[in-house]
N, C-alpha and C positions, 0 to 999 in steps of 0.2 A: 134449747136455750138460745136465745135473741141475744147476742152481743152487739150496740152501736158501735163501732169502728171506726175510725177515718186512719185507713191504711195510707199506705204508699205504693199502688202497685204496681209502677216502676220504677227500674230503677236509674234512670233515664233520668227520671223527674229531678232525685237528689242534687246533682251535680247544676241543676238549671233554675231550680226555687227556693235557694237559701236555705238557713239554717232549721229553720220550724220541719223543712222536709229530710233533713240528717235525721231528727229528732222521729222522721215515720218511718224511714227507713230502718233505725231499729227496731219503733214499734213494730213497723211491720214484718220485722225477722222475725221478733217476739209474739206477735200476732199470732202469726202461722206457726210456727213453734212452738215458745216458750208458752203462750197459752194454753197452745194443744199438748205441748211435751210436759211443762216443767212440773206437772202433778203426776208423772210417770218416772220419778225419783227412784231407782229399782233397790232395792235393801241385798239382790242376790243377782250376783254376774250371768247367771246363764237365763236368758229367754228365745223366742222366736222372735221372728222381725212384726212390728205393728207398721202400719201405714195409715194414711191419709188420701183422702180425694178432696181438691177446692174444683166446686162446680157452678157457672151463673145459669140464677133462673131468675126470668122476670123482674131486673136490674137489680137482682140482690144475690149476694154468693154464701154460698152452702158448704162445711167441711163438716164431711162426714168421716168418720175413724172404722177401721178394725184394727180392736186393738186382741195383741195377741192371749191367749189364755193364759201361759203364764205370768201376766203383767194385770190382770183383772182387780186381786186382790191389794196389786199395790197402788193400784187406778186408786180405787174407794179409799184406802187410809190418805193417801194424800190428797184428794178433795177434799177429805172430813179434815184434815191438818187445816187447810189454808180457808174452809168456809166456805168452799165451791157446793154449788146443786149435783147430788147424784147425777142428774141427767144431762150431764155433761157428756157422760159417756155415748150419747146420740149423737155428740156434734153442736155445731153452733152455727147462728146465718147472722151476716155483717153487710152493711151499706159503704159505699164509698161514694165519693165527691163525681162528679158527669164526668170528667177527664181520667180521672186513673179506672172509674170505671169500665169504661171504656176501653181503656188498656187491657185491665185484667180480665174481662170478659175475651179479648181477642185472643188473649194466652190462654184461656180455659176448654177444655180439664187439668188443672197443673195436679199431677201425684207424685207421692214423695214416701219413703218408707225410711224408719229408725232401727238404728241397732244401738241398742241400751247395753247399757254396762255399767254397773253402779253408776256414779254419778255422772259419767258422762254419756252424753248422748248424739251418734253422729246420725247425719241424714242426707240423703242424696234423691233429687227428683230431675222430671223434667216435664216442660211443655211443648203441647204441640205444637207452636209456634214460636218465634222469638221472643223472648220478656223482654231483651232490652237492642236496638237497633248497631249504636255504637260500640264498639269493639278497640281494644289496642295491647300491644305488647306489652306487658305488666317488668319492670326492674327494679328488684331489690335494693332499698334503702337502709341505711343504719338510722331508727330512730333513737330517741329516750328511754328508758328500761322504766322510767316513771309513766311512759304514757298510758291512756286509759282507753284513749280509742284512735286509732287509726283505718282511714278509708280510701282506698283508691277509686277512683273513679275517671269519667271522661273530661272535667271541668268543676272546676270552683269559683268561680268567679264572680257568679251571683250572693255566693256566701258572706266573701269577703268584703261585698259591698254592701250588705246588711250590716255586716257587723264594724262599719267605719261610719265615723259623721258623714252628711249629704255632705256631698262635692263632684260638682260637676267637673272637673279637672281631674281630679283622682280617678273616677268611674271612668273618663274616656280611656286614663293609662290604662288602666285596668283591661279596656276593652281591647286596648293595641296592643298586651304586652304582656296579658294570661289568657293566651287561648291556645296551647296548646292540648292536645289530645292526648289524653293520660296526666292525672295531675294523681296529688297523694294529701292528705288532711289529716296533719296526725292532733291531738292536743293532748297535753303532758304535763305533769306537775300539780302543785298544790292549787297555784293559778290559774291553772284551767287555761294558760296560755296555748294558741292556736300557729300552727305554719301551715304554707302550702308550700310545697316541693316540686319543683316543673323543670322540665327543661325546653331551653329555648336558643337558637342560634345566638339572638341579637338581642336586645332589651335594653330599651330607651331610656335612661337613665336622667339625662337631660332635661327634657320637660318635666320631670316633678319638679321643678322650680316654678312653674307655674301654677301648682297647690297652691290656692289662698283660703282661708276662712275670716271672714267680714272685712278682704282684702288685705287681707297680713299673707305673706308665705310664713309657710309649718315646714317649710324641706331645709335642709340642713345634713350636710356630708361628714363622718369620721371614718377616722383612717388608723388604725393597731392592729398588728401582726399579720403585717404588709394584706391586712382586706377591707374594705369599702366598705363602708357601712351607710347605707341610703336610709334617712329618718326624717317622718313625717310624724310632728307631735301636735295629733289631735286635743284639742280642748273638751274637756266633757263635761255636763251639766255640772257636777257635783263639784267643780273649781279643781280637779284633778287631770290629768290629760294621760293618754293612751300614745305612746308612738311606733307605729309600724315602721317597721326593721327591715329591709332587704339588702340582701347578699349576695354573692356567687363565691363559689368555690369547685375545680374543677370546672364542670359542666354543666353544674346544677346551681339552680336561683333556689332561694331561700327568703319566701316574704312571713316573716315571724308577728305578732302580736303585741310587742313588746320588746325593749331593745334588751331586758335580760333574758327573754325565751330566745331572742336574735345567737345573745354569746352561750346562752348551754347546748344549743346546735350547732355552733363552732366549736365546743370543745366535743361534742360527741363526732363532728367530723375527723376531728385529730386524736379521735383516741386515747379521749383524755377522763372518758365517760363508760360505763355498762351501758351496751347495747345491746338494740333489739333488732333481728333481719326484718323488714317488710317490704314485699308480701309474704315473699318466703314460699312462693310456688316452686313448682318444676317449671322449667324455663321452656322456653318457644312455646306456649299456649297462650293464645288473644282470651281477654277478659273484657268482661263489662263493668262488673264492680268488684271488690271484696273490702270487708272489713273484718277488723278485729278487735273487740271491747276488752278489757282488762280491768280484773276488780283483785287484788293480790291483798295482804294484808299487809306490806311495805307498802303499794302504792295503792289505797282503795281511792275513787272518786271523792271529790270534796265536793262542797255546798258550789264552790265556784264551774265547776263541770254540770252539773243541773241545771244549774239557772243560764248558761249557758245556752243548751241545745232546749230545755224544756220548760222555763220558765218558772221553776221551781215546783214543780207539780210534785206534789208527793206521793200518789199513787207512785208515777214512774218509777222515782226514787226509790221506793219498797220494791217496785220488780225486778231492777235491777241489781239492788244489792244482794239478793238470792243467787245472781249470775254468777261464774268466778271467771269464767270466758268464753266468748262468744266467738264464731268465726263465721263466716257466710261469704262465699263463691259464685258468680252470675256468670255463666259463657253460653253466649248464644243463647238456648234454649234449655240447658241443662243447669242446675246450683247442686252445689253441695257444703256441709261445712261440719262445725259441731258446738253441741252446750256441753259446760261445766257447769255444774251446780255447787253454791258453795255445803 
């Protein structure tokens, strides 16, 4: 079976091409996964381990399965459930873009094996080479207990600036003043409201008064419960306007979406809020990415989280509401992680 694809195949890319490639990097968890995994839904806790091999041949890559014997039977009812082809079970070959080709060809043979358990499923692989070049000390964060996904990575910064009016003022702060190595992307809430969490010695606060849009400044300072609130309010087509939010508390900067996603991350700072650990690793290990999706039945994704990262695609949207949680781990040349099915 021929699946077109446009993966992400690294993970490198995310943090450096905006939002569209957030939106691959899950596909591409799901890709390699959820594609291959998520019709091996197991009705009975005990199996052997199945595995995978992604292999390139002739600019095109190949995953081929063995899947374990006792998982055969639940292979076929769930293909037959969702409308997939029998011969799924062969495997499947996917194209990608010249550049992550490229990539994933150089990380190729990546194998990976699962250990099924009802509904969940973890999996651990690795490649022969490095997937992703950057590396950094990963530090737990308190986020929103409403969030739906959260991502660490090397950098955000290209995100952010897709997802802000053009401004050439703005994008230079941005350039002078979010680059440090290791940032965090969680978004949460009904609003689909987005932050980035960095830390940084020093951070210029000053020149955003130099924000203008058709030569107005948008910067504008408040100040309650003795913290600074830096707001830039963007105009938007629709006669509505957007204003990013930043913060510091502690030792951590806080550039919010919104100046009410700005104060529910003030209040889950003081504990004023149900929170979530992330990442939530074991500590002194360098990472390159992790995420983690969240579909709960208190917080499931809204319309405003789709359109969001994917534009409102519905497909997506069908594949991820199956999800209940996602996790995915990049170090070095090893991942690991695991799905919940709902």
């Amino acid at each position: 079976m021929k699946l077109n694809l446009r993966l992400l195949a690294s993970a490198e890319a995310l943090a450096k091409r905006g939002p569209k490639n957030i939106a691959k990097i899950l596909l591409g968890s799901i890709a390699l996964l959820i594609i291959t995994i998520i019709f091996l839904k197991i009705f009975t806790a005990d199996s052997e381990s199945s595995n995978f091999t992604l292999q390139s041949r002739e600019n095109k890559f190949r995953v081929n399965f063995n899947i374990a014997k006792n998982d055969q039977i639940a292979f076929s009812q769930i293909l037959e459930k969702l409308n997939l082809p029998q011969d799924a079970k062969k495997g499947f070959a996917f194209e990608l873009d010249g550049t992550s080709s490229a990539r994933l060809t150089f990380a190729s043979p990546i194998n990976a094996s699962f250990n099924i358990k009802k509904d969940t499923i973890n999996f651990e692989g690795e490649s022969t080479r490095h997937l992703v070049q950057e590396q950094f000390l990963p530090q737990n964060f308190k986020i929103p207990e409403s969030t739906n996904l959260a991502i660490a990575a090397s950098n955000f910064k290209d995100f952010v600036k897709s997802k802000s009016p053009d401004s050439k003022e703005f994008e230079s702060w941005l350039d002078n003043n979010l680059n440090s190595l290791g940032q965090y992307l969680v978004i949460f809430g009904k609003a689909a409201d987005f932050a980035v969490i960095f830390k940084k010695d020093s951070i210029d606060f000053d020149s955003l008064k130099n924000v203008q849009i058709l030569g107005e400044p948008i910067y504008y300072k408040e100040s309650n419960q003795n913290i600074d609130f830096h707001i830039l309010k963007f105009p938007k087509p629709d006669g509505q306007s957007m204003a990013f939010t930043i913060f510091q508390i502690a030792n951590k900067t806080y550039l919010a979406s919104s100046y009410d996603g700005a104060q529910e991350l003030l209040r889950i700072e003081k504990n004023e809020k149900e929170v979530i650990e992330f990442p939530n690793l074991p500590p002194g290990q360098d990472i390159s990415l992790t995420i983690l999706y969240q579909n709960s039945n208190q917080y499931s994704p809204e319309d405003n989280f789709f359109k969001l990262l994917f534009d409102d695609k519905p497909q997506v949207k069908n594949t991820l509401q199956k999800v209940r949680k996602l996790e995915l781990t990049l170090k070095s040349n090893r991942f690991s992680g695991l799905i919940s099915l709902q």
